[in-house]
Predicted model as a PDB file, atoms N, CA, C, CB and O in Angstrom, pLDDT in the B-factor column:
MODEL        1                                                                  
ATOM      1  N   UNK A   1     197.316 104.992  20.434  1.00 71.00           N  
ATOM      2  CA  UNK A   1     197.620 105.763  21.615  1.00 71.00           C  
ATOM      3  C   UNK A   1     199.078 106.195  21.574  1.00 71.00           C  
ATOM      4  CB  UNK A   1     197.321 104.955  22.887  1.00 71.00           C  
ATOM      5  O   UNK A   1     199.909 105.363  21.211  1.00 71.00           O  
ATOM      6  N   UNK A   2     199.488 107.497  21.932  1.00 81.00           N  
ATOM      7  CA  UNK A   2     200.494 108.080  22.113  1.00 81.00           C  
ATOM      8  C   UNK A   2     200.753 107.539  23.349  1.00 81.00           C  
ATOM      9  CB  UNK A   2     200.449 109.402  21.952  1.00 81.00           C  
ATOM     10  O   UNK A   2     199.875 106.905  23.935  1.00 81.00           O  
ATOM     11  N   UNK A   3     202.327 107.781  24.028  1.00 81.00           N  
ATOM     12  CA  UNK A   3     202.487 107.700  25.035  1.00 81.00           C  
ATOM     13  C   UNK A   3     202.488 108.988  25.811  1.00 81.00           C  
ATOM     14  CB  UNK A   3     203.369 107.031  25.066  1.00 81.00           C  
ATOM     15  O   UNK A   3     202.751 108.916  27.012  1.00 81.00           O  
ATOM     16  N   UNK A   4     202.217 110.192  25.254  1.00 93.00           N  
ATOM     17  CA  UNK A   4     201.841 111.543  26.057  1.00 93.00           C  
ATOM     18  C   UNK A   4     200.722 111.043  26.290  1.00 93.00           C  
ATOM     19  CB  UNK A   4     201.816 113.053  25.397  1.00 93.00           C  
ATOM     20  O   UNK A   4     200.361 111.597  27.328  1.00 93.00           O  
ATOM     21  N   UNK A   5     199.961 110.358  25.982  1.00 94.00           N  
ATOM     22  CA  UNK A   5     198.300 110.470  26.055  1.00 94.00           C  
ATOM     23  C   UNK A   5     198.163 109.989  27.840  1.00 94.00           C  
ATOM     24  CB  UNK A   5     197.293 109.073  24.655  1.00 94.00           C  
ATOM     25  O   UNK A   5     197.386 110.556  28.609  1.00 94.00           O  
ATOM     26  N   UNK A   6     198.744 109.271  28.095  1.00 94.00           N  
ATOM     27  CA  UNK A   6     199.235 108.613  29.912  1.00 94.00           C  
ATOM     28  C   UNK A   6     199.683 109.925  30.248  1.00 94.00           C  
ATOM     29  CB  UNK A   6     200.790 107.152  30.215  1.00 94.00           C  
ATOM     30  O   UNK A   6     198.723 110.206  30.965  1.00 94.00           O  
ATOM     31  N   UNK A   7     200.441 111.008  30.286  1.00 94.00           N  
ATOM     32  CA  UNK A   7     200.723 112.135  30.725  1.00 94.00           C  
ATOM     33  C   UNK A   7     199.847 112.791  31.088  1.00 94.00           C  
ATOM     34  CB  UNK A   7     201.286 112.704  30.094  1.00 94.00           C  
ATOM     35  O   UNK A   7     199.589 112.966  32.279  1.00 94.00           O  
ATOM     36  N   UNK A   8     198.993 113.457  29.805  1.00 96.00           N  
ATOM     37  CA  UNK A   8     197.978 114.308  29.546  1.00 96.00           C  
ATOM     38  C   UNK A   8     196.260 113.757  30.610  1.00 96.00           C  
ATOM     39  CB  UNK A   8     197.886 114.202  27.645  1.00 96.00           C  
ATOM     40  O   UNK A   8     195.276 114.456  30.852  1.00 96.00           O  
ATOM     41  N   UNK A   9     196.504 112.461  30.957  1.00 96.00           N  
ATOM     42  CA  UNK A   9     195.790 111.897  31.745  1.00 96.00           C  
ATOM     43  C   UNK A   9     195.504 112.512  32.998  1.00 96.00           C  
ATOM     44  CB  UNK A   9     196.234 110.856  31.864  1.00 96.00           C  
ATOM     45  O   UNK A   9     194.409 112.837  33.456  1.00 96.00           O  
ATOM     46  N   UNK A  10     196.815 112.640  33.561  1.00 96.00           N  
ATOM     47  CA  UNK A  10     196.961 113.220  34.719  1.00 96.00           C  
ATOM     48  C   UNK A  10     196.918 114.592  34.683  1.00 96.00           C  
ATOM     49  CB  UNK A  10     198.006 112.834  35.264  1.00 96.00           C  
ATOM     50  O   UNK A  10     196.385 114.894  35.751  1.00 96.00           O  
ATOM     51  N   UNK A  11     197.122 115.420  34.187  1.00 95.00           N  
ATOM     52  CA  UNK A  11     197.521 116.594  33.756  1.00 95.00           C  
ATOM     53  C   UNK A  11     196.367 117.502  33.243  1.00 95.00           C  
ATOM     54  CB  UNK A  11     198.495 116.360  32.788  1.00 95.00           C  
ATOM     55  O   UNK A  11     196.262 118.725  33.338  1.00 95.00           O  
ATOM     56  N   UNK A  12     195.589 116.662  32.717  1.00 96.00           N  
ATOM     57  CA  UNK A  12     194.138 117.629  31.475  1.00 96.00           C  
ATOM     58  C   UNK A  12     193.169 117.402  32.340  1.00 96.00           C  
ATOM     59  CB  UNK A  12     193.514 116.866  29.564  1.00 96.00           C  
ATOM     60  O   UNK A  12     193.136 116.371  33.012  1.00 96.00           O  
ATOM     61  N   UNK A  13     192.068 118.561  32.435  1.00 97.00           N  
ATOM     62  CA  UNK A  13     191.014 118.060  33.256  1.00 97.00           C  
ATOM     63  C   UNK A  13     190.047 118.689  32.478  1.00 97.00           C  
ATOM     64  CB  UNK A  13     191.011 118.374  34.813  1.00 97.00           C  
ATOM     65  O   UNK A  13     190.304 119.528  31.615  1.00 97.00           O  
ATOM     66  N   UNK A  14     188.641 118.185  32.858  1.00 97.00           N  
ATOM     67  CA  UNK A  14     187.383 118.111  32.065  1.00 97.00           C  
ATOM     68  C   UNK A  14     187.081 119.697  32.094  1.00 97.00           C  
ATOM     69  CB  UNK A  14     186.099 117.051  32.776  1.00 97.00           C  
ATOM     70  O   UNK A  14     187.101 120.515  33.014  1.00 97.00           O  
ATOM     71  N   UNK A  15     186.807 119.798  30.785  1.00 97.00           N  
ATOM     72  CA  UNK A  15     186.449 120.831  30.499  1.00 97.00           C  
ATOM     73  C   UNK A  15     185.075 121.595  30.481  1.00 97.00           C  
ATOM     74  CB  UNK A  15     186.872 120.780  29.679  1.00 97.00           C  
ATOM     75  O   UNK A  15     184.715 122.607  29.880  1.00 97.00           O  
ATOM     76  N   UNK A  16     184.268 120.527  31.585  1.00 96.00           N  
ATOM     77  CA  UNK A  16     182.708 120.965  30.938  1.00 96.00           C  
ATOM     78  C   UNK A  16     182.128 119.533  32.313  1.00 96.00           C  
ATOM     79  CB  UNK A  16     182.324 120.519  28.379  1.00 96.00           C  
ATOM     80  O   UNK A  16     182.740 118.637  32.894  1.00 96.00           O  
ATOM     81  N   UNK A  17     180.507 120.072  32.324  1.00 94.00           N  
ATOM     82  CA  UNK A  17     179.772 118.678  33.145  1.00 94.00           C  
ATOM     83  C   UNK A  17     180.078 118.798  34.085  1.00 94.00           C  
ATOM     84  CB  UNK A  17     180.011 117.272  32.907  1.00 94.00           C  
ATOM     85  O   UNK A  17     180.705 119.788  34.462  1.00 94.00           O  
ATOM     86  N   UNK A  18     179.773 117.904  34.763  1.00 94.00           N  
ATOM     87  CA  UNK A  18     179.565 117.293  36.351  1.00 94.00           C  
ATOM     88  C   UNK A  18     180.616 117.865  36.979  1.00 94.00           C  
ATOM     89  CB  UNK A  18     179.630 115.586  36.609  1.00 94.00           C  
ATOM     90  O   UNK A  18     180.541 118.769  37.811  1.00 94.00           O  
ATOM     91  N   UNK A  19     181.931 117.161  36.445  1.00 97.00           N  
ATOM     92  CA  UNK A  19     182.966 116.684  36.877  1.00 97.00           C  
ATOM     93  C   UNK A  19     184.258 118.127  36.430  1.00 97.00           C  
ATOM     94  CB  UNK A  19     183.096 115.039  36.133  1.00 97.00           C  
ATOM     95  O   UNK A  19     185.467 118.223  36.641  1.00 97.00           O  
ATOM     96  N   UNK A  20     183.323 118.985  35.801  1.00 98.00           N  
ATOM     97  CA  UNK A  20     184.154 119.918  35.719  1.00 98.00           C  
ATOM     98  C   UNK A  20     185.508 120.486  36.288  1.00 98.00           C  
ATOM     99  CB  UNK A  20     183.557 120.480  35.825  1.00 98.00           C  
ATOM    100  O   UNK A  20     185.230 121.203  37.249  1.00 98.00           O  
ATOM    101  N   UNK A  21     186.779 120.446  36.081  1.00 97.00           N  
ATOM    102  CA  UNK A  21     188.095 120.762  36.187  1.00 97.00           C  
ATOM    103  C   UNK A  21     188.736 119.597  37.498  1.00 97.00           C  
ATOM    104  CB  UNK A  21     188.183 122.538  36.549  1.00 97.00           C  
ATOM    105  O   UNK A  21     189.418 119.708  38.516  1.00 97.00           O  
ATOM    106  N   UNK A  22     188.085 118.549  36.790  1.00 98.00           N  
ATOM    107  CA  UNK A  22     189.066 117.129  37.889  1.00 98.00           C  
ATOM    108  C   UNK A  22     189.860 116.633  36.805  1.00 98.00           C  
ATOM    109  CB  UNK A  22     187.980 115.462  38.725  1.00 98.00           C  
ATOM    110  O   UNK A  22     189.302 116.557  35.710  1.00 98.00           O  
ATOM    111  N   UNK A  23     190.922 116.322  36.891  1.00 97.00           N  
ATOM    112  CA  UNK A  23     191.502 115.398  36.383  1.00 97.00           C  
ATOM    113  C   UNK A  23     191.015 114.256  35.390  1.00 97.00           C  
ATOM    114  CB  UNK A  23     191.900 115.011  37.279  1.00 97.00           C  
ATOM    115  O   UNK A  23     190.442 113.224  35.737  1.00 97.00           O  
ATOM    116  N   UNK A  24     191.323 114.601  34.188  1.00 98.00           N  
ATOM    117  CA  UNK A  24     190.856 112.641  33.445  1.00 98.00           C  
ATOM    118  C   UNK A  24     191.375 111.885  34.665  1.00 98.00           C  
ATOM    119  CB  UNK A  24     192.030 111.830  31.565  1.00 98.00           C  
ATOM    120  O   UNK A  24     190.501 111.170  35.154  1.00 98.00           O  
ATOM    121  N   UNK A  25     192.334 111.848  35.179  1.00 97.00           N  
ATOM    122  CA  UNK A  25     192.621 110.312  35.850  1.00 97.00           C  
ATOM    123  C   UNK A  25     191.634 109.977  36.813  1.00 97.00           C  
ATOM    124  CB  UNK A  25     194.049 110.169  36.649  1.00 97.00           C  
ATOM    125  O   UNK A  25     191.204 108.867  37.127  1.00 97.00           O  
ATOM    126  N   UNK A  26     191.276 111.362  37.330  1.00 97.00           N  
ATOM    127  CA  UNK A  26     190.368 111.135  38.485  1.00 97.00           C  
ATOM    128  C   UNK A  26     188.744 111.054  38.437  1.00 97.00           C  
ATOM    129  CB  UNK A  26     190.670 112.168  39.339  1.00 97.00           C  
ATOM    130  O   UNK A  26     188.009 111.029  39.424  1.00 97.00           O  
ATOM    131  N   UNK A  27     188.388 111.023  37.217  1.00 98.00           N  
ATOM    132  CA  UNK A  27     186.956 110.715  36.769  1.00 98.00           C  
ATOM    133  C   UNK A  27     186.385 109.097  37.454  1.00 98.00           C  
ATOM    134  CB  UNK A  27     186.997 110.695  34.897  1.00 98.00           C  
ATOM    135  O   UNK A  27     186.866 107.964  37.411  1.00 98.00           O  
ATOM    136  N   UNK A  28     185.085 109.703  38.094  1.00 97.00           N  
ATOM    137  CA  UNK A  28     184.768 108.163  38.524  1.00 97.00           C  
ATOM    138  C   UNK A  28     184.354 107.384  37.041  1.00 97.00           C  
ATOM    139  CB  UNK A  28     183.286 108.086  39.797  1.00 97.00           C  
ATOM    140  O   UNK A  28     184.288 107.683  35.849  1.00 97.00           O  
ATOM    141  N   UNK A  29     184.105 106.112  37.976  1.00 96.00           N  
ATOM    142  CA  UNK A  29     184.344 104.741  36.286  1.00 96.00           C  
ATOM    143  C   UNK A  29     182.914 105.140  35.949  1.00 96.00           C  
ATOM    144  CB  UNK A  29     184.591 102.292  36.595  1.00 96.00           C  
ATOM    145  O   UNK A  29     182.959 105.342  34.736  1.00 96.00           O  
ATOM    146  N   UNK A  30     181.729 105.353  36.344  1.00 97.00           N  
ATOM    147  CA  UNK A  30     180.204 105.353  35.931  1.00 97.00           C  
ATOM    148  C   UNK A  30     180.008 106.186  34.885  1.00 97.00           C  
ATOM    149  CB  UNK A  30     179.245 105.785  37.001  1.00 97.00           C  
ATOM    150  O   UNK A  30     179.172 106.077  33.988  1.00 97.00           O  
ATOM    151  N   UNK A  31     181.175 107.383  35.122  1.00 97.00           N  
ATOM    152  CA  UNK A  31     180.862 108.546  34.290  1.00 97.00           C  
ATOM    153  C   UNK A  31     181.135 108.376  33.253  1.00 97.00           C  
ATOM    154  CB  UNK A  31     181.320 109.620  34.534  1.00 97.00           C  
ATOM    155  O   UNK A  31     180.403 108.755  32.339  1.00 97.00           O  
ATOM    156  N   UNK A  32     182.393 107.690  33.027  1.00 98.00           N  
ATOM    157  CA  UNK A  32     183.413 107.606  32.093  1.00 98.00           C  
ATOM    158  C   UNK A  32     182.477 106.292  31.444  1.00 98.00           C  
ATOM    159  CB  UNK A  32     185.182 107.373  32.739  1.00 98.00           C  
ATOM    160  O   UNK A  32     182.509 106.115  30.226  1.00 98.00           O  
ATOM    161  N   UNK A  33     181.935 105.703  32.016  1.00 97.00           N  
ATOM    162  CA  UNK A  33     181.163 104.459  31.011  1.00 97.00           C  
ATOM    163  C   UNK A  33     180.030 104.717  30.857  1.00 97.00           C  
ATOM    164  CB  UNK A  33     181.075 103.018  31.461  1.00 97.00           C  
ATOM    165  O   UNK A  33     179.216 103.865  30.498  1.00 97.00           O  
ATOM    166  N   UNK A  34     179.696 106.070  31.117  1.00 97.00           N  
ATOM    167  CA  UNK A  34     178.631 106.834  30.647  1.00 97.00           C  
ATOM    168  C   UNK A  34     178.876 107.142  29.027  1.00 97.00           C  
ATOM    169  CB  UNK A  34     178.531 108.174  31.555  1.00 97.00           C  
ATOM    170  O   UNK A  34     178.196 106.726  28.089  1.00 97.00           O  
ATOM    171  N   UNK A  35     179.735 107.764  28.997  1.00 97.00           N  
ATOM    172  CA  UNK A  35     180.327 108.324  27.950  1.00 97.00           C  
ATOM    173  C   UNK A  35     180.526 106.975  26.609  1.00 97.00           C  
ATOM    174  CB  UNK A  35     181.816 109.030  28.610  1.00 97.00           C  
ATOM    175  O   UNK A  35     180.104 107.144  25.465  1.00 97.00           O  
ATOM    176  N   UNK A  36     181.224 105.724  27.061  1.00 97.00           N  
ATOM    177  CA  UNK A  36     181.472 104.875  26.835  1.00 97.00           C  
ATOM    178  C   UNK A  36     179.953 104.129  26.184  1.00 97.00           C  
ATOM    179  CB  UNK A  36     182.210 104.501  27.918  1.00 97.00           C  
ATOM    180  O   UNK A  36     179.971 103.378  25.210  1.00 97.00           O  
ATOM    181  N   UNK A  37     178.870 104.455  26.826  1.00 97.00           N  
ATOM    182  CA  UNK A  37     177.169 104.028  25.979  1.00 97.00           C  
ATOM    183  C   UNK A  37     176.872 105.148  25.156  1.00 97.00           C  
ATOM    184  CB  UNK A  37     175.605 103.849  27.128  1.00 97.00           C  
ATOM    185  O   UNK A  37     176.650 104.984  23.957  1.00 97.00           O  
ATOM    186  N   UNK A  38     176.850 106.109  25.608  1.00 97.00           N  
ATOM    187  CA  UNK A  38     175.967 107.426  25.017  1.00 97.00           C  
ATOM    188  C   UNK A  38     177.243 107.874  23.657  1.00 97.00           C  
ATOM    189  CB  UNK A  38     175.665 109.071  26.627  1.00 97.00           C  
ATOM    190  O   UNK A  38     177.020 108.216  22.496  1.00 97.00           O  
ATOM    191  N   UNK A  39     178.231 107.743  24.194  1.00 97.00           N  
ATOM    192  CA  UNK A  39     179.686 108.377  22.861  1.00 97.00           C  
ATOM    193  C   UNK A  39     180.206 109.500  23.296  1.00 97.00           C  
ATOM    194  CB  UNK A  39     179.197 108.903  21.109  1.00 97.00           C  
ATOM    195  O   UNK A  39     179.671 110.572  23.577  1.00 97.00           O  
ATOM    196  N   UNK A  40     181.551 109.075  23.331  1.00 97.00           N  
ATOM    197  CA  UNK A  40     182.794 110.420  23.623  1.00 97.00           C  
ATOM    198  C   UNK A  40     182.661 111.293  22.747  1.00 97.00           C  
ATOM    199  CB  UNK A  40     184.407 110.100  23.527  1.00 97.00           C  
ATOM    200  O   UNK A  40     182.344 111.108  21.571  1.00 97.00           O  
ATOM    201  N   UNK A  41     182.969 112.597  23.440  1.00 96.00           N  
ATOM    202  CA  UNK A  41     182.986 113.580  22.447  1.00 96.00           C  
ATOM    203  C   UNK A  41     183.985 113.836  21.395  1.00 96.00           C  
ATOM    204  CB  UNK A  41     182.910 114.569  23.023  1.00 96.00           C  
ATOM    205  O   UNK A  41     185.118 113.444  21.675  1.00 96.00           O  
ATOM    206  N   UNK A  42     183.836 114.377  20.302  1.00 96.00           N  
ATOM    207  CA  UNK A  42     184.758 114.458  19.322  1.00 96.00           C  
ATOM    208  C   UNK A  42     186.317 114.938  19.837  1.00 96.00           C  
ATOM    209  CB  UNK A  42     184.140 115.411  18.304  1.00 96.00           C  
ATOM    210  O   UNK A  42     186.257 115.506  20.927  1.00 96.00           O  
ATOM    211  N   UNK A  43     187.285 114.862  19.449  1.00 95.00           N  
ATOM    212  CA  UNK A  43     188.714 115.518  19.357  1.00 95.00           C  
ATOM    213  C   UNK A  43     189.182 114.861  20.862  1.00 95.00           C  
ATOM    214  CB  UNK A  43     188.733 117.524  19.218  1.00 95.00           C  
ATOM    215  O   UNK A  43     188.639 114.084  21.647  1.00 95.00           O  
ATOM    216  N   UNK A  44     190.486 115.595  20.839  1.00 95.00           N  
ATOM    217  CA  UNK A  44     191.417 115.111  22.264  1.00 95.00           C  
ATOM    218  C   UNK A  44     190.446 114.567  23.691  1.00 95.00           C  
ATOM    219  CB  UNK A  44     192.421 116.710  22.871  1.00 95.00           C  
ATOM    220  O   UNK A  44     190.536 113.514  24.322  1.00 95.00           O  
ATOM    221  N   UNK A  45     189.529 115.731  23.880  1.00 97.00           N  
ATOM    222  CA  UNK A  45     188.889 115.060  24.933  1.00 97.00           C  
ATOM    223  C   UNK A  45     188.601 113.634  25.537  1.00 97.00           C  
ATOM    224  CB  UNK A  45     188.043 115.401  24.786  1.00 97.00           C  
ATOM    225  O   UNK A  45     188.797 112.886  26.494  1.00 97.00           O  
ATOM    226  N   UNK A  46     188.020 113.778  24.352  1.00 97.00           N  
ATOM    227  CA  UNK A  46     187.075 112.440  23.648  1.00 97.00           C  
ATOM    228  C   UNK A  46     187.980 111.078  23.775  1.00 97.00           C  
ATOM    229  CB  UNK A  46     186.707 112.718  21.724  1.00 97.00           C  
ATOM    230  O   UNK A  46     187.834 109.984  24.319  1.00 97.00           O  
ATOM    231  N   UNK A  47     189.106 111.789  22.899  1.00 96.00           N  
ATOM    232  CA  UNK A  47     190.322 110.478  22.896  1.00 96.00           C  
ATOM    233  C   UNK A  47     190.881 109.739  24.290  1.00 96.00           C  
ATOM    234  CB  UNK A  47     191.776 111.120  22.236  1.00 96.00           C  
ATOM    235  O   UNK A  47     191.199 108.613  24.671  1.00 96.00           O  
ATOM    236  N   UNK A  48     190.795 111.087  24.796  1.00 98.00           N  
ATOM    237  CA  UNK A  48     191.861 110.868  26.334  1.00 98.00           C  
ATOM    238  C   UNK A  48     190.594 110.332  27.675  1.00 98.00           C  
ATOM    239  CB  UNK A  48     192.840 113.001  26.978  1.00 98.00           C  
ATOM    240  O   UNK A  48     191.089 110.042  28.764  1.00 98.00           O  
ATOM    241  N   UNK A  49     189.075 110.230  27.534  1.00 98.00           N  
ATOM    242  CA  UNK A  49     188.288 109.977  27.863  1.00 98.00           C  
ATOM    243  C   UNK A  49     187.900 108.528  27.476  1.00 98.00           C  
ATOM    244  CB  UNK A  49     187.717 110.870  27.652  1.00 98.00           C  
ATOM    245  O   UNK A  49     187.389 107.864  28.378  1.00 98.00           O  
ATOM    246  N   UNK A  50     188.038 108.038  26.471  1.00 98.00           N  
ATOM    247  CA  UNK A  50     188.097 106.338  25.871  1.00 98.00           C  
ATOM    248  C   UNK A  50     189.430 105.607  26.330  1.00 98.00           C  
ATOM    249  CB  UNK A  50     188.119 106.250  23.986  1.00 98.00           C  
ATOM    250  O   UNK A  50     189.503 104.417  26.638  1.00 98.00           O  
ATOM    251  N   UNK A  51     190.172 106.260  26.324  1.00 97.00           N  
ATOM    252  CA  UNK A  51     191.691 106.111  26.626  1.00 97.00           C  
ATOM    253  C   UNK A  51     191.035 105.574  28.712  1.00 97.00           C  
ATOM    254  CB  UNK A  51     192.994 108.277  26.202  1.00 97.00           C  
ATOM    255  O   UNK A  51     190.573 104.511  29.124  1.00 97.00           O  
ATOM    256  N   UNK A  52     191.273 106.658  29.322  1.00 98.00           N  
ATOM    257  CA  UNK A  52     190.635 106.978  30.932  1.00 98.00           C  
ATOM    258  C   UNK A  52     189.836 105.652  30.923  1.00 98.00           C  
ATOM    259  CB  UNK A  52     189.461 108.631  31.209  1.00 98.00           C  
ATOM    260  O   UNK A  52     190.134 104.708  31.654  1.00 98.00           O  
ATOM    261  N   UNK A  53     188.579 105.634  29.860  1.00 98.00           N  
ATOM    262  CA  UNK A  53     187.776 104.600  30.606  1.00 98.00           C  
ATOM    263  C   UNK A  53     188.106 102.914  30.324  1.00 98.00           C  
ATOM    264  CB  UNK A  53     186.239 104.914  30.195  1.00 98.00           C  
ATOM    265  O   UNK A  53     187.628 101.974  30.959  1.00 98.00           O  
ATOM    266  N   UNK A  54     189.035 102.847  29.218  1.00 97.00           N  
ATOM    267  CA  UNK A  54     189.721 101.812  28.908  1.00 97.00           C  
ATOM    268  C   UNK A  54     190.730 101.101  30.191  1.00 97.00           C  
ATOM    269  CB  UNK A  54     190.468 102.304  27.713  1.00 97.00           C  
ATOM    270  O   UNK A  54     190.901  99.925  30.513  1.00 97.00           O  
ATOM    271  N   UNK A  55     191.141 102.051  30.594  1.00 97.00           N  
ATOM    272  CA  UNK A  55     192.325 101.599  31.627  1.00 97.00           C  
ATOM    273  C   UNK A  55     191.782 101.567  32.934  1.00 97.00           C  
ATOM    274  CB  UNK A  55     193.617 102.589  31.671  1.00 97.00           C  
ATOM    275  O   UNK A  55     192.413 101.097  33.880  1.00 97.00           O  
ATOM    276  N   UNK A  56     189.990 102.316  33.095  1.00 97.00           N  
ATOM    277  CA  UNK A  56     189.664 101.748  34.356  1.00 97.00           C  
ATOM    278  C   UNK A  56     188.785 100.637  33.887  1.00 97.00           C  
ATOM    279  CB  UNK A  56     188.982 102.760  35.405  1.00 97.00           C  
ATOM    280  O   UNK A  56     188.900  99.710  34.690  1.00 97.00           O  
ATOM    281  N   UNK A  57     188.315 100.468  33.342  1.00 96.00           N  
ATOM    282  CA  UNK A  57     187.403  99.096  32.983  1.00 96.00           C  
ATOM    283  C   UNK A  57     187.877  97.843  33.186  1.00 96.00           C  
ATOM    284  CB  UNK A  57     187.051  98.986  31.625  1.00 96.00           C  
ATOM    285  O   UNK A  57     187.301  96.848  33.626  1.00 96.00           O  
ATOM    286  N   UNK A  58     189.593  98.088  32.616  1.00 96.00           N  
ATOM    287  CA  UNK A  58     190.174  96.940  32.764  1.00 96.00           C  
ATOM    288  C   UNK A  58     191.506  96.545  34.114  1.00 96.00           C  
ATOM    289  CB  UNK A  58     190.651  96.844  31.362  1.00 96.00           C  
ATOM    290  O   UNK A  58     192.435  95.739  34.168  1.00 96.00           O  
ATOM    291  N   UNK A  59     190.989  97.537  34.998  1.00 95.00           N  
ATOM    292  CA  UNK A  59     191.917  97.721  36.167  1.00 95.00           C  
ATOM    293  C   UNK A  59     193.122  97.870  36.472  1.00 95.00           C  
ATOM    294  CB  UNK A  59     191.861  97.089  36.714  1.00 95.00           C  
ATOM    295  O   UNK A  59     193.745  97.303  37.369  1.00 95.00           O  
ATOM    296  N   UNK A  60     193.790  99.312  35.078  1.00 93.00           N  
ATOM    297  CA  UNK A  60     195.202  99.441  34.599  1.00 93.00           C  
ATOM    298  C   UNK A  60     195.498 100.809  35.340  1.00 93.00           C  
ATOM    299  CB  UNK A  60     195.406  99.467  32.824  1.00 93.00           C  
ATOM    300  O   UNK A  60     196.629 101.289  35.255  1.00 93.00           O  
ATOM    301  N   UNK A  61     193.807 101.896  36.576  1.00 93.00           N  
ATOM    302  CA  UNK A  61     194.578 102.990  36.497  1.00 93.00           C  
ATOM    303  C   UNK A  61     195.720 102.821  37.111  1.00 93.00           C  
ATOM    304  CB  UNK A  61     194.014 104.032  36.924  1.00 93.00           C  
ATOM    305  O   UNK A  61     196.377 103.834  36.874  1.00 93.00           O  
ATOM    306  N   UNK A  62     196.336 102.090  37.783  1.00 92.00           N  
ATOM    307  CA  UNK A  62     197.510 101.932  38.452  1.00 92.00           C  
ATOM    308  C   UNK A  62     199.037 102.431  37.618  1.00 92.00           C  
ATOM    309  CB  UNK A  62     197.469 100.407  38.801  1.00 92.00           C  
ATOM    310  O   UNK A  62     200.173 102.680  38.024  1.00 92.00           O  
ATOM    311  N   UNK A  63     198.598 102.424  36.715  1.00 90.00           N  
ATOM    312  CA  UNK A  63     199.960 103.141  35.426  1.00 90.00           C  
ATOM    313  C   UNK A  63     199.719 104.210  35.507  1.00 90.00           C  
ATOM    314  CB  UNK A  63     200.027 102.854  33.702  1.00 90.00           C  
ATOM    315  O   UNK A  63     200.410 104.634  34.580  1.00 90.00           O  
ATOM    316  N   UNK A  64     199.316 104.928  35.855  1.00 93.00           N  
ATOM    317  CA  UNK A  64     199.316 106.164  35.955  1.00 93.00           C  
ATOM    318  C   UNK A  64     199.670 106.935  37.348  1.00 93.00           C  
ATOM    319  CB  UNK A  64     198.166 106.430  35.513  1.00 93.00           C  
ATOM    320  O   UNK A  64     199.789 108.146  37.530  1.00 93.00           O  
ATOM    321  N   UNK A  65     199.818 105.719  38.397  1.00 91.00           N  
ATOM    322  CA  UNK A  65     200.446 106.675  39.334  1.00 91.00           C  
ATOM    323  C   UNK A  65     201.883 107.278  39.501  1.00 91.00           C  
ATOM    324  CB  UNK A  65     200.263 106.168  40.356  1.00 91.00           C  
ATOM    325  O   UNK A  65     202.254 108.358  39.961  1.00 91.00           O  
ATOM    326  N   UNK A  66     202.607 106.152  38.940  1.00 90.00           N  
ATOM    327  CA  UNK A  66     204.318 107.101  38.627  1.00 90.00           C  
ATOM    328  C   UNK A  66     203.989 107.842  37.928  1.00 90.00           C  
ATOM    329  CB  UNK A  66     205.719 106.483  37.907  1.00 90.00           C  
ATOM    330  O   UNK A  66     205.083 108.400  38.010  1.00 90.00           O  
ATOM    331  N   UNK A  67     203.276 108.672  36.990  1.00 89.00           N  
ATOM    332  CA  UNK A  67     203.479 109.894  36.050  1.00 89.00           C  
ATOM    333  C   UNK A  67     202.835 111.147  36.863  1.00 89.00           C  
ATOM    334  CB  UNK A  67     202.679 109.655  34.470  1.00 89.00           C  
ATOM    335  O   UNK A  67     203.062 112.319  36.564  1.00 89.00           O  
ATOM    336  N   UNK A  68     202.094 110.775  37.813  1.00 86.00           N  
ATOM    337  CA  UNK A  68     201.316 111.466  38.810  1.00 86.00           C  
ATOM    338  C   UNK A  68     202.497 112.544  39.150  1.00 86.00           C  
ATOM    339  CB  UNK A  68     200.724 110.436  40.157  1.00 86.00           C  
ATOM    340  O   UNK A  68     202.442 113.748  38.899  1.00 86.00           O  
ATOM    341  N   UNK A  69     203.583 111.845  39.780  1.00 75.00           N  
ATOM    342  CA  UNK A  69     204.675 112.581  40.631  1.00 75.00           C  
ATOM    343  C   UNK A  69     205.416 113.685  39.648  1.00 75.00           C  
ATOM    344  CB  UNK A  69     205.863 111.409  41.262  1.00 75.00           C  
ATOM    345  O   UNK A  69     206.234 114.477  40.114  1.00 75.00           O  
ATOM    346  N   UNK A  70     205.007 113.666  38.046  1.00 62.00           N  
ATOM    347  CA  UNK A  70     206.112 114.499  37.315  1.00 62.00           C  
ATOM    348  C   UNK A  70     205.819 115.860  37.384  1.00 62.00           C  
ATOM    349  CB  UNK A  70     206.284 114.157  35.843  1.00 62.00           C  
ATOM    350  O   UNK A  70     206.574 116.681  36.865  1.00 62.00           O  
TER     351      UNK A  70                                                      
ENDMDL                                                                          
END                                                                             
């Protein structure tokens, strides 16, 4: 993991699906551990989506609210 990748969190939003143009940060956890059984999609998405569901699984989104404000 980069440390842009916590940036780009807040910042990048889904490009496609349900959840179309929300925020990675703001993806609910079901979806994201949807992804997490079935498999992330290839490239950045993908990355920053394993990344997303990593840090809610384990009850870290809270790091991401100071980068919120930049």
């Amino acid at each position: 993991m980069d440390a842009r990748d916590l940036e780009l969190l807040v910042t990048r939003t889904m490009p496609f699906g349900k959840y179309k143009g929300r925020l990675i940060a703001d993806l609910p956890g079901h979806y994201l551990n949807w992804f997490a059984r079935e498999g992330f999609p290839p490239g950045e998405i993908g990355r920053l989506l394993a990344l997303m569901q990593e840090l809610d699984h384990n009850g870290l989104t809270s790091l991401l609210t100071p980068l919120r404000s930049i």
